[in-house]
N, C-alpha and C positions, 0 to 999 in steps of 0.2 A: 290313739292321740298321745302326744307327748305332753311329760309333764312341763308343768312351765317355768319360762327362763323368762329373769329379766333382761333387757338390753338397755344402758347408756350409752347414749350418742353425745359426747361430749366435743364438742369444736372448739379450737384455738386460729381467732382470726392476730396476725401480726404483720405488720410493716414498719422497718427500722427508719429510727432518727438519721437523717440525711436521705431518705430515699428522693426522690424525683415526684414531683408531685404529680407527672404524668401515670407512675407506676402505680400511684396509691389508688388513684381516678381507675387506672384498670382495673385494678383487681376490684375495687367498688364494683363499675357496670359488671366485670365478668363472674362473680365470687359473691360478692357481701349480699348486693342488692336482690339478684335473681334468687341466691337461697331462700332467701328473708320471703320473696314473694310465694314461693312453692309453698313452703314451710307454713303461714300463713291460712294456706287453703285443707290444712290438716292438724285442726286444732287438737286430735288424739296424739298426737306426736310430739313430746315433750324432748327437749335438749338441755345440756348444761351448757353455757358458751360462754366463753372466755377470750374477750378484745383486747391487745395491749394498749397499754395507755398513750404509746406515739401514735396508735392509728385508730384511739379513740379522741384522744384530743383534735384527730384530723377530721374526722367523722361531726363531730357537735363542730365544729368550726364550718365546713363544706357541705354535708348533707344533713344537716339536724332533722330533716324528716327520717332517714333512716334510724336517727337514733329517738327518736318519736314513736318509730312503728315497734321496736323492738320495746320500746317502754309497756307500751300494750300487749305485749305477747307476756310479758314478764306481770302484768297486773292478772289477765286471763290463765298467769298459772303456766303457761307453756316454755319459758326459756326461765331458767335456772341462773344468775349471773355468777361467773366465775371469777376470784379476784387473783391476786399474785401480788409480787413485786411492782411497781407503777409502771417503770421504762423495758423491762424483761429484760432484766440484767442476769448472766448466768450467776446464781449465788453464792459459788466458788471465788468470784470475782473479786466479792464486793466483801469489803469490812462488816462486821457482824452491825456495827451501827447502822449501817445504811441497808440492810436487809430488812431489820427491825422499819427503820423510815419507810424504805420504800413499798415494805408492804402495808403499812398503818398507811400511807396516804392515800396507796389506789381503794383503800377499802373503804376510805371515808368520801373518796371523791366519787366512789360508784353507790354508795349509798344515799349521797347528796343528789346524783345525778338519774337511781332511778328506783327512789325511794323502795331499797331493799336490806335488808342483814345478808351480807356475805359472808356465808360461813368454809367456802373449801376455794382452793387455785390453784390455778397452775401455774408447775413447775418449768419455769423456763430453758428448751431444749429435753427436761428430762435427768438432767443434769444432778446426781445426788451423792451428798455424805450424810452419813448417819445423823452427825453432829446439829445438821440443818434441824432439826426434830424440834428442840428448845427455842431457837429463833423464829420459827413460821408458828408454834403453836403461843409463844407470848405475844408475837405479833397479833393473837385471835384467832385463830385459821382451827379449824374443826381437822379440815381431808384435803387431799390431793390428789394427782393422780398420774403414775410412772407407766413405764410398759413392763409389759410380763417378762421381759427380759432380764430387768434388776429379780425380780422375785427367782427366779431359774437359778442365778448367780447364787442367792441363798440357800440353795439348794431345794426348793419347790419343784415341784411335775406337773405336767400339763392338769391333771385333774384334782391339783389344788388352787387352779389361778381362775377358778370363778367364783369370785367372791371380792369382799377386801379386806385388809388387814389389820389389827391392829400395830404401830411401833412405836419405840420410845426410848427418850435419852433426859438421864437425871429426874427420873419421875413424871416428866411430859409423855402424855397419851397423843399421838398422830395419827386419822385411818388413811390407809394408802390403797388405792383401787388397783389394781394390774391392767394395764392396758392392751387388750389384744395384740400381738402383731398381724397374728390371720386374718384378722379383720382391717387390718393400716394394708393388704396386698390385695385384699377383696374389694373394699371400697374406697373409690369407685368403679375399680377396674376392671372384676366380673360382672359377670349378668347378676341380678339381684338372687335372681333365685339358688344361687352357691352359694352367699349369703345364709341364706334361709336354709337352706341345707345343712352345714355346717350349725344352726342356731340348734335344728331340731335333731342331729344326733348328740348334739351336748347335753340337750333336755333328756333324751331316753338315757344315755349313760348317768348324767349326772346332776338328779332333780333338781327344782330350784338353786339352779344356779342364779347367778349373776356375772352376765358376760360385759365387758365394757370397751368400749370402741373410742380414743383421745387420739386426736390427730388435726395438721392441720385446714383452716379452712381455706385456704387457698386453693387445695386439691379438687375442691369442685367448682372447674371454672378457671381460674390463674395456671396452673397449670398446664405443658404443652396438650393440647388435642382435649381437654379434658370440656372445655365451654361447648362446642358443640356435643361431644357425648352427654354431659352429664343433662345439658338444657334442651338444645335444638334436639337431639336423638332423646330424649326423655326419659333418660335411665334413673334420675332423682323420683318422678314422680313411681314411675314403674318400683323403686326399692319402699318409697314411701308405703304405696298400693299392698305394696306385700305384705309388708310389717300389718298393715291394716287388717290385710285379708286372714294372718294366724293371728289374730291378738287372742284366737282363744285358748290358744297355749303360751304364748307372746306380751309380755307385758313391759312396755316402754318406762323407762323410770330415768327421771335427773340421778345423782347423785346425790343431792341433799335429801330424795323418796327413800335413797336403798337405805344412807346411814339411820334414817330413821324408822324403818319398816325390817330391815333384818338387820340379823346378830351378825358381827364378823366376826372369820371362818378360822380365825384364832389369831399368832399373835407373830412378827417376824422381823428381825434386824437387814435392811438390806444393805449390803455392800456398796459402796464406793464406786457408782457407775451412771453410763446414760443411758443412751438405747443405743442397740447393736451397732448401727452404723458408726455412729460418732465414735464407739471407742476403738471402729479402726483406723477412723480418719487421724487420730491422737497418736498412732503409732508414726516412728519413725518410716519412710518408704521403703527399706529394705526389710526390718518384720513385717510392715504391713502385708508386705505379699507374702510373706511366711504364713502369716494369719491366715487368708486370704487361702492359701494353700492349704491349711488344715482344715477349714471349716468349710470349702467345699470338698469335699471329698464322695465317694459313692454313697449315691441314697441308700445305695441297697447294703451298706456295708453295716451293721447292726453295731457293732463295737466302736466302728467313726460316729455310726449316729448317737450313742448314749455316753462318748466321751465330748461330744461338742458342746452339753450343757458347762460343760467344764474348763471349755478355752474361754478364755476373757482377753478381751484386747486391751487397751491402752485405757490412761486416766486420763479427764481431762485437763488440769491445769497443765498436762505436759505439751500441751498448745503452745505456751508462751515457752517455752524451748524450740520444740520444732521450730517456730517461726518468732522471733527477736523481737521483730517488728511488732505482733502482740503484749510482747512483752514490756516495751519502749508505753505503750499506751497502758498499759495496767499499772507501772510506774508510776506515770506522769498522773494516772485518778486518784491514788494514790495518794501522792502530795499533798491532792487539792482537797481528798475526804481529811490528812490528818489534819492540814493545816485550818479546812473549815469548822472541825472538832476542837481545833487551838482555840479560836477564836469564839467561838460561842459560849466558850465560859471562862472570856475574857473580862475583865470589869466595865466593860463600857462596851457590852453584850448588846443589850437591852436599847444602847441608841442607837446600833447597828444592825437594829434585828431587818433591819428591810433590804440591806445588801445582803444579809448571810442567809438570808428565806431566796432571794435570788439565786445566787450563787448556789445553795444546796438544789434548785432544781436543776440551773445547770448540769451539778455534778451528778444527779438520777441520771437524766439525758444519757450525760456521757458513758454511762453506764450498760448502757442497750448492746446484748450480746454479739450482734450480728460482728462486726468490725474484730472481734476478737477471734475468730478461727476461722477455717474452712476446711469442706468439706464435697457433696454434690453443689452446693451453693457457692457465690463467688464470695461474699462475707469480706473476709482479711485484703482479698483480692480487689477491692472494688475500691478506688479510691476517692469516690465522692462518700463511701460509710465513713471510710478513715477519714476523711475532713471533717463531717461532721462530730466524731468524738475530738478531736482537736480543738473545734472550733462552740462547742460546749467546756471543754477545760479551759480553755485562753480565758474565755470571757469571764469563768466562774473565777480563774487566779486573780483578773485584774479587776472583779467586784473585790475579791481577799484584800490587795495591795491597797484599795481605796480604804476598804473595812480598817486596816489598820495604819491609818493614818496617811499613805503615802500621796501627794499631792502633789501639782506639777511637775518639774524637770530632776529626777533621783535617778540613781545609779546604784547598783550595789552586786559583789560579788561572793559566791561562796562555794563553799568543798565541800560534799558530801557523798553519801553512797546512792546515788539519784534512780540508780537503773538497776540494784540489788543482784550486783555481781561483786559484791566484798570490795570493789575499788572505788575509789572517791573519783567521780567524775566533780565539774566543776559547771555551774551556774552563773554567768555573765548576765546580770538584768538590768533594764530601766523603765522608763516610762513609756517608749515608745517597742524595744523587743524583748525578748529573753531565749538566751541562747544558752543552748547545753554541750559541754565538751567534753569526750571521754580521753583522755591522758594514754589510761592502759589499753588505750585499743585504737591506737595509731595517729590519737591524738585529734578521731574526728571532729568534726563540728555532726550532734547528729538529731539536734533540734532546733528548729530556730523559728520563733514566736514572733508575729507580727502584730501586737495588741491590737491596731488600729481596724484592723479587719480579721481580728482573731481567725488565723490562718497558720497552720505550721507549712514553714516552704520545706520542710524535710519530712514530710509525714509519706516517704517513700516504701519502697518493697523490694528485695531483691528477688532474682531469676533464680528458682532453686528446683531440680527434681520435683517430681509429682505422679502417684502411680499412673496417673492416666495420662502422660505423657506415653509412652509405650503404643497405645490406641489412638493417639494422635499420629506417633510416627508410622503405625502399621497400613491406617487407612490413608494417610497422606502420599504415602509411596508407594499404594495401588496405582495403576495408569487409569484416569477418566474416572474418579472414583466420586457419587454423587451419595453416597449411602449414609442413610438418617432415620433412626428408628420412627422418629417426630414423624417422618411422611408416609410413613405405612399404612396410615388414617385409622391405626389403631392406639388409642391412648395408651400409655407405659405408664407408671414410676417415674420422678426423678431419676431414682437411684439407677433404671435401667435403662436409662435414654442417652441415646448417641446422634450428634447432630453437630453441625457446624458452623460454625455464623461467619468465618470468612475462610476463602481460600488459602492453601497452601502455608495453614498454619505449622505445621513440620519443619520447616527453615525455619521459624523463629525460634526453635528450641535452644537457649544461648541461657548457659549459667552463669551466675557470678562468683568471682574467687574471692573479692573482698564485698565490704558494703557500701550498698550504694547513699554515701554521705557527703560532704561536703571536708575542706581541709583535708585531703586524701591527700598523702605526700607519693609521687610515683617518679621510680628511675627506671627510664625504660630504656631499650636496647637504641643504640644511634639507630638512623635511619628507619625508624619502625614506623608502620605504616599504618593510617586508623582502621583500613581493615582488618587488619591479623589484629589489634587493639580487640577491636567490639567483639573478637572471640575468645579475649580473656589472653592473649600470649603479650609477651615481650616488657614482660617485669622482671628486672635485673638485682631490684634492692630488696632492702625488709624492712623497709618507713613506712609504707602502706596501711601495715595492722599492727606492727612495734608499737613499745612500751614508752611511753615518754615523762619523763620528771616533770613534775609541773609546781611552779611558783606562783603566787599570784601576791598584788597591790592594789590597796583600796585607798581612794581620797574621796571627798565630796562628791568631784565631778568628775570622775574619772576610775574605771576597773580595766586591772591589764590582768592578762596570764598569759604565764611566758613557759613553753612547753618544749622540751631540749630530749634528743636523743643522740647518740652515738652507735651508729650502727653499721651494714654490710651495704658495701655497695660493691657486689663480682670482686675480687680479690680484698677489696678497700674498706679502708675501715675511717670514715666521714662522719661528720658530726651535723645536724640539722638545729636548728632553733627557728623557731616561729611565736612571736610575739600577739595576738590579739588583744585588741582594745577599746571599750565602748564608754564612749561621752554621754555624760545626763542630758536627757532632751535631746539625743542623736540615735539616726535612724540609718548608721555608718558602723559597719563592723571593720575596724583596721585591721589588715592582716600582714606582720613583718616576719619575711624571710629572711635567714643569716644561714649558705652553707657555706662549712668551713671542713680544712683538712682535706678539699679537693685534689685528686694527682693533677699533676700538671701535662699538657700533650697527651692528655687523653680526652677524644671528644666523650662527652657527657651532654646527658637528653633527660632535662626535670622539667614535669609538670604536675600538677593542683588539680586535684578534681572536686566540683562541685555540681551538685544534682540540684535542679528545681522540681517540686511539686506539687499536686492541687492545679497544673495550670494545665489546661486542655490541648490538646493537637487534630489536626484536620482542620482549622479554622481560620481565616484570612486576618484576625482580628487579636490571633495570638503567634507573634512572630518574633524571632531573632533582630535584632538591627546593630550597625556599626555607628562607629564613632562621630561616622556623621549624620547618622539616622538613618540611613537607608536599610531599607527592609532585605535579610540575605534568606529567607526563609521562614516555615512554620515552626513550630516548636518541635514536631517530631523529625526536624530536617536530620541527614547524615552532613555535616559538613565538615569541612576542610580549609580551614580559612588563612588566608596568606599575615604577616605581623600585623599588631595594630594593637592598641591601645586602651581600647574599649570594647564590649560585646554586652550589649541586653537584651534581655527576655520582657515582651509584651503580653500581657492577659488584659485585653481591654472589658472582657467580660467581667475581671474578679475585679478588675480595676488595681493592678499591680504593676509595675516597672522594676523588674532588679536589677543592676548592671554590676559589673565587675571591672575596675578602672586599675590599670596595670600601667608599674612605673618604668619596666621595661616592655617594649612591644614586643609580643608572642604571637607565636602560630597559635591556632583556636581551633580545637576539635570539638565538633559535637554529635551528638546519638542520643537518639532515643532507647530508654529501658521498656522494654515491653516484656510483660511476661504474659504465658499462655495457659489459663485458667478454664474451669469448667464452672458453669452456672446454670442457672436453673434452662433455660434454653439452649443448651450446650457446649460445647466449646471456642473459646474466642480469645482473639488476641483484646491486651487490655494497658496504654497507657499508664506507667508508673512514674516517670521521670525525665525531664531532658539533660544528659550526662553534658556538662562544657567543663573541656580540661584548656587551659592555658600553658602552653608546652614551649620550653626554651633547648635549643640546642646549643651548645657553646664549648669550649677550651676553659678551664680556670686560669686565674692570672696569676703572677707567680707568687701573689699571697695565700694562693689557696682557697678565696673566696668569694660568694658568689652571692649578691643581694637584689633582692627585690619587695617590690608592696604592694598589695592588690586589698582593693578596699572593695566591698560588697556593701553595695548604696542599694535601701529599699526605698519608692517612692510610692506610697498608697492616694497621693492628692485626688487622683480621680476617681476610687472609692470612695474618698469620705465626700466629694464636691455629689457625686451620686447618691448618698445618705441625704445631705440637704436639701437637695433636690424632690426626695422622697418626700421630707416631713410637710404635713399638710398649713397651706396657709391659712393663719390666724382669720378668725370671721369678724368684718368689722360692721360695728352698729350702727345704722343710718339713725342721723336725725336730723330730724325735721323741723322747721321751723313754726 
């Protein structure tokens, strides 16, 4: 007989803010509810579990019976509650203020809701600096629990990762559990009995242990192939049965059993890390496959094997490099945590505490990791996440702007370093948007806030490389090719699943050489044509991503910046000026061009790029129209439009109208940005933008110059007429005579 090991099964159920309420619904019937049921019928079988607070506040709103049933397993002793951060924000993310918040509030709001003390959580992703130690144990937090991964990086061996740990930073004591990986590839994926194999040569080698199993709950159930295996084929109850059938070498334990039934197995600093995956997905794409290349190498090679404890991949905040657009959004929470922090120990705190108790849950929300990276998941990629962290900061900025004092129709402009690249972009706001302009980087427009529907129309992506692009083009350029691990009717990994969700995703592979933003200034070759365009050729100048001087004027009703380069255009050396302008109380962003220093008798081809986004394609209901209304397309259309005057984009769903009113009539090109993403179902093209360039071909006159004005009109009336519409009528009192 072997001696005995204890086993924690610890689960992490999450669904991010913004998801689709149809997704949350699945993964309930397939994932939450059918565990909860198995689980139930095995009162020996104790779990630690850990819900995040977007997809607990979803659960007590939708299925309050499920969180009724879990109430009772948690009174009988059998589930353990795990707490964390409230919104499972990664905590690299977030200001030390709001780690401290957000985990003091899920812990008060889980103890209120299922009368218990939470003493350990989890770590959102897995995601760790040492530093965290001091902030999660003042927040309260006893333990946690990482993968055995980070402990490895410390330099640990396999036969010191059962157990858990003491760490600590400034005198704070932390216990930190090592989370299997063997166990995140076993279950649910082998037969139980590998499982249990594995449990009982760990117990002969290494007595009382403590082995610990943290992973997500989605995996049983959400997951491709994994709802029939784990339910309909009954591989849950078969691992349950097992665990039952050794308990008598086998002893199931929470985490809050082990910390308080044994001694940890001593004492360890871990390294600056997450779990394995993630820290390749952080590398840039050309080490990644570097990586990628050293750490798989021959099993059988002894000296690869015992140097691989020693490769480490990427960090995580290096996310927001690799990709901008993470970056754009950690900025902008940013703002709204220091500016919420201003403000709460402003002197007229205290009458405003019911917008800035608002507003601060706002800014938890928008804090919810998913939106901020990718990885096997679509995350960064997915732009109904990215709206909704947008659309949690809008709202939380414009409870701030009420919070301190702003009222009716204001205006107001300013410079600062907004997007922490050492350059002062600039800040155009009012009452109705708030737009952000970066000067040193071509002078985009590359936010632009619709308070009314708290929406950024620029909460875009661009097309960039991605390792698994390569596996896109390899299988796409098979003849007849229908191959998808998903249909093998054997359940995988994420991590090892290949599938495709549309056809001849391979042509769409199309990078971008600038970003995809709005006030793009481009000179392109005469005669260029929007094919060779949508593949990135026939850009002649360097206004695009150039540096531009920026001035700005403030009056009451009125902020202008006026943004001037002098640059190359093919031999020439031409001067650009673009004036933007926003009125108090207006939902009109002026845009004034002045080029000068034109050659003369040469044709010349300028056109403005501006990207819409958040507004959906495929849909009869979101369409392009012309000047005089007439519908010329969907929003993902390719088009080619002959001069005119006018061009808008419809979202009769978001209930948006933006148009672009041009004082000279232009050709109209437009394209959709797609880029091609892998996510939990596998590979798929995914809507990010509709690209509308308004493009002039002409001669300069012999002054050299060459003007025009293009004003971008938002009209949200049929949103808000659709709020009204929402709010319930008033109940009126009959009486009687």
């Amino acid at each position: 007989m072997s001696s005995r090991v204890r086993l924690v099964l610890a689960l992490h159920n999450h669904q991010p803010i913004g998801n689709f309420n149809g997704v949350f619904e699945s993964a309930y019937r397939e994932s939450y509810a059918p565990f909860l049921e198995v689980l139930e019928q095995y009162p020996e079988i104790p779990i630690s579990l850990h819900t995040s607070g977007s997809l607990l506040e979803w659960l007590v709103k939708h299925h309050p019976e499920y969180v009724e049933r879990v109430r009772a397993l948690v009174e009988r002793g059998q589930i353990e509650i795990v707490g964390g951060p409230f919104f499972e924000p990664i905590l690299a993310t977030i200001p030390r203020r709001d780690r401290l918040g957000q985990i003091r509030a899920y812990t008060q709001y889980l103890e209120r809701l299922f009368g218990v003390v939470v003493r350990g959580m989890w770590t959102p992703e897995r995601v760790w600096e040492q530093s965290f130690v001091g902030d999660v144990t003042q927040a309260g937090i006893e333990y946690t629990i990482l993968d055995d991964y980070h402990f490895r990086c410390a330099g640990l061996v396999d036969e010191e990762l059962f157990g858990y740990y003491l760490t600590e930073d400034e005198g704070r004591l932390l216990k930190v559990f090592p989370g299997s990986e063997k166990l995140r590839y076993t279950i649910p994926f082998a037969d139980p009995t590998d499982t249990i194999d594995y449990l009982r040569q760990v117990g002969k080698r290494y007595p009382n242990s403590v082995v610990t199993f943290g992973d997500d709950g989605e995996k049983f159930g959400t997951w491709p192939g994994t709802q029939q295996h784990v339910y309909a084929d009954g591989w849950l109850r078969r691992f349950f049965d097992a665990l039952c059938e050794n308990s008598s070498w086998l002893t199931l334990s929470t985490m809050a059993d082990v910390v308080d039934q044994v001694s940890p197995a001593g004492k360890v600093y871990i390294p600056d890390s997450s779990y394995r995956e993630m820290t390749e997905w952080a590398l840039p794409v050309a080490r990644q496959l570097e990586y990628q290349h050293l750490t798989h190498g021959p099993a059988s090679d002894e000296d690869h094997a015992a140097a691989r404890q020693f490769l480490r991949g990427g960090f995580w905040r290096n996310f927001r490099v690799k990709y901008p657009e993470s970056n754009e959004m950690y900025s902008r929470m940013l703002q709204v945590s220091e500016r919420l922090a201003e403000l709460s120990v402003a002197a007229n705190a205290d009458e405003q505490a019911d917008l800035l108790e608002q507003a601060r849950t706002e800014l938890y929300r928008a804090q919810c990791n998913c939106s901020y990276w990718h990885g096997a998941f679509g995350g960064l990629y997915l732009p109904h996440l990215r709206n909704a962290v947008y659309q949690r900061l809008i709202t939380a900025d414009t409870l701030l702007e009420r919070s301190a004092g702003r009222q009716g129709r204001w205006v107001a402009i300013d410079a600062h370093d907004y997007n922490l690249d050492a350059r002062k972009e600039v800040r155009l706001a009012g009452d109705r948007l708030a737009a952000y302009f970066a000067p040193a980087r071509g002078g985009h427009l590359y936010e632009l806030d619709i308070r009314s529907i708290s929406h950024n129309l620029l909460a875009t992506l661009n097309r960039r490389p991605e390792v698994y692009h390569d596996r896109v083009r390899e299988v796409g350029e098979r003849p007849k090719t229908t191959e998808s691990v998903a249909e093998s009717g054997k359940p995988v990994s994420i991590h090892d699943l290949t599938a495709f969700k549309q056809p001849d995703l391979h042509r769409k592979l199309i990078y971008d050489s600038w970003p995809r933003k709005s006030c793009v200034d481009h000179f392109f070759q005469p005669g260029l044509t929007l094919a060779r365009l949508r593949h990135g050729e026939g850009e002649i100048g360097d206004f695009h991503t150039g540096v531009y001087e920026a001035t700005v004027r403030r009056s009451p009703d009125r902020g202008e910046l006026r943004m001037t380069r002098r640059g190359g255009l093919g031999p020439y050396s031409i001067v650009v000026t673009k004036t933007v302008a926003l009125k108090a109380g207006g939902s009109r962003l002026e845009f004034a061009y002045r080029l000068e220093s034109l050659p003369r008798d040469v044709p010349l081809h300028f056109g403005v790029e501006f990207n819409f986004a958040g507004l959906a394609s495929g849909a009869d209901d979101r369409y392009f129209y012309d000047a005089g209304g007439g519908q010329c397309g969907q929003l993902q259309s390719v088009l080619d439009l002959p001069p005119m005057s006018r061009i808008g984009l419809i979202d009769e769903w978001v209930g948006i109208d933006a148009a672009l009113e041009l004082s000279r009539p232009a050709k109209i090109w437009t394209m959709p940005v797609e880029t091609i993403s892998q996510s939990e179902a596998g590979f798929e093209g995914v809507f990010q933008s509709a690209a509308v360039i308004p493009h002039w071909e002409f001669s300069a006159a012999n002054d050299g110059v060459f003007e025009v004005q293009i004003d971008l009109i938002i009209d949200t009336s049929a949103a808000q007429a659709r709020k009204l519409r929402e709010i319930p009528a008033p109940q009126l009192a009959i009486v009687e005579d």
